[in-house]
N, C-alpha and C positions, 0 to 999 in steps of 0.2 A: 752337244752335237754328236750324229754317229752317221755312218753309211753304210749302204747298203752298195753291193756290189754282185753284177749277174755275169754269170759265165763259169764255163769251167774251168779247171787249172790246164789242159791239156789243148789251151787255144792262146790266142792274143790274151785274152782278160788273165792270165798268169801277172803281166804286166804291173797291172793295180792292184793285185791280189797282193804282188810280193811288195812291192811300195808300201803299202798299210800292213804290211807281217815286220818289214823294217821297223817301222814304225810303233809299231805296237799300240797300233786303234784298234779301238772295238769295231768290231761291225757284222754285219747280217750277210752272209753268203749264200747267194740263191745261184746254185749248179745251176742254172739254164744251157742246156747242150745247144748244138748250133744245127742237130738235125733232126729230123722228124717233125719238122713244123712249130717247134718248142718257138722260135722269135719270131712267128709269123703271126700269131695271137693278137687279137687286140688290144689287151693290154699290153702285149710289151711294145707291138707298134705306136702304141701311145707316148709309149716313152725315146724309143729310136725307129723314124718310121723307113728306116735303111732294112732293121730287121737283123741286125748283127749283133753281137756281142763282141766285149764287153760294155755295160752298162754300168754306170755310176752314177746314184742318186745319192746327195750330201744334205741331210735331213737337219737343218740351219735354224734357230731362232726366227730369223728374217723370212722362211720359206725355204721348201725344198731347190736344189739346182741338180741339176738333169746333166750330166757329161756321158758324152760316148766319142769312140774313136779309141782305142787301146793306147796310144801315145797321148794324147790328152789327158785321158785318164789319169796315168801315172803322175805328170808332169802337173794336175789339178792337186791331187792326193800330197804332191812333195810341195810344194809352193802353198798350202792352205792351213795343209794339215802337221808340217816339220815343224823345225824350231826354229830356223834360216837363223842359228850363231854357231854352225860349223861344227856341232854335235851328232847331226843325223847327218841322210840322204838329201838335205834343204839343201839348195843351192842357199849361198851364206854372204852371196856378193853379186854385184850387176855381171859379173867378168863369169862366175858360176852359173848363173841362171843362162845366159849368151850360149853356156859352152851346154847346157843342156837342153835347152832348144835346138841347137844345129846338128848336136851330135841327136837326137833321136828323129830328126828331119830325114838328117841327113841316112841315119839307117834304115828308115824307108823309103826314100828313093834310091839306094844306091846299092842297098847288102839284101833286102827282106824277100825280092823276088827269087833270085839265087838259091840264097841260101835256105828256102822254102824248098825250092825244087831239089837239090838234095836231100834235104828230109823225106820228102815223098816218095822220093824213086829210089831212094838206099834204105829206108826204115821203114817208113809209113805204110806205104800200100803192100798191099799181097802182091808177095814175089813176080806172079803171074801176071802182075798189071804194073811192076816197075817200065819201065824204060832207062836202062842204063846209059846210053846215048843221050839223052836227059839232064842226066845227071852231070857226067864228066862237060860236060858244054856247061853246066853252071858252074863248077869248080872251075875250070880255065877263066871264068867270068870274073868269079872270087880274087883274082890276085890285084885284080885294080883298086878294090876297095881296103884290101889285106894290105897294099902296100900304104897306102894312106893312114891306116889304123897303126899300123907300127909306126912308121916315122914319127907321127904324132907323141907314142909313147916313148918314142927315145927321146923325143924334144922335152917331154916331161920329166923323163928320169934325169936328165940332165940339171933341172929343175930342182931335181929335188923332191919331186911331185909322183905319187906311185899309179895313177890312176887318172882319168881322163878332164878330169877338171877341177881336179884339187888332190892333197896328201893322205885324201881318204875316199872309200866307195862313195859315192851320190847318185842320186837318180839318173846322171848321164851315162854311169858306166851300167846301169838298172837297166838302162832303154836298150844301150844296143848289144849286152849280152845275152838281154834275152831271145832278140833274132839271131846274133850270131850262133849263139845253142844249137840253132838248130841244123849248124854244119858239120856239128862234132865228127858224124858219120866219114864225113871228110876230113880228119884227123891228118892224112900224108899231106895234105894242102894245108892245113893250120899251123902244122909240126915245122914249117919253111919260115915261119914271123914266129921266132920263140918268147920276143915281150909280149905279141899278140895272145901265144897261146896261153904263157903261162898266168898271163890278165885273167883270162877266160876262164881258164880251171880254179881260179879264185874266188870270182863274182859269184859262179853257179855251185860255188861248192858251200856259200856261205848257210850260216844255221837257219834263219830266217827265208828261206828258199827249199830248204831240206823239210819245215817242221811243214810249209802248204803242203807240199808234194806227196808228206807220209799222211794227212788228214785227206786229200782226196780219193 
């Protein structure tokens, strides 16, 4: 078996990218950008007729299977393709899988608009088409879901447990550092839930996140 995965590192499809670099699968990486009409093509509308990236095709004995959605993705990638006996990113238990489904639900309905619109309006965009006003309204946003994410993490430290749904990284902490990432910019807002942050500087500091990032 091997996969193929479309999109680029510098969008949602990082998601699955870094899932399968945890992992250490082989597979076929077709950069498709998300502009210039690159997912508007008939072939790729063939494959996601939304026209987004990322794209993940799992090239199976039985037939290929087609996932899109960047949170499916990942969560396809750790549940098919791990080891699920508490070695990798698998969730390793119904109680692990539970906590990696909700925890990356949960980070796009709750952190992923947010904390987008920080990145936009502090990083992303040319100066001249930021909106700083923008911005600060999603950091003030940020403290509801920032307060939820810490408490969690102390309920775990308490545990015994260093990370969001077990005593080591898994695809749940994969899901929602990869949105949170993109609030860095908002560092004085992070700097306020220090289990939060210092979770954070951990996840994205890992090698298997560093080796996509220097290849694209």
């Amino acid at each position: 078996m091997s996969l193929t995965i479309h999109g680029i590192v510098a969008s949602r499809a990082v998601r699955p990218l870094w899932a399968a670099a945890e992992l250490g699968l082989p597979l076929e990486h077709l950069p498709t950008p998300y502009k210039d009409g690159a997912t508007r093509t008939p072939e790729f509308l063939a494959l996601n007729p939304n026209g987004h990236i990322p794209v993940l095709v799992d090239h199976r004995p039985d037939g290929d299977v087609v996932v899109w959605e960047s949170m499916a993705c990942t969560l396809y990638v750790a549940r098919h393709h791990g080891g699920g006996d508490g070695s990798d990113i698998a969730p390793a238990s119904a109680a692990e899988d539970a906590d990696a489904l909700r925890w990356s639900f949960w980070t796009v309905t709750e952190l992923e608009k947010d904390a987008l619109t920080v990145l936009m309006h502090r990083v992303a965009m040319p100066a001249d088409q930021r909106k700083p006003e923008l911005a600060e309204a999603a950091e003030k946003r940020l403290h509801v879901p920032l307060r939820v994410l810490e408490q969690h993490l102390q309920h775990q430290q308490a545990r015994g447990q260093s990370h969001l749904a077990a005593d080591r990284f898994t695809v749940a902490d994969l899901c929602v550092a990869s949105v949170l990432n993109w609030a860095r910019a908002a560092d004085h807002v992070l700097t306020s839930y220090p289990l939060t942050h210092a979770w954070l500087h951990a996840c994205v500091s890992r090698p298997a996140l560093a080796q996509l990032r220097a290849k694209a």
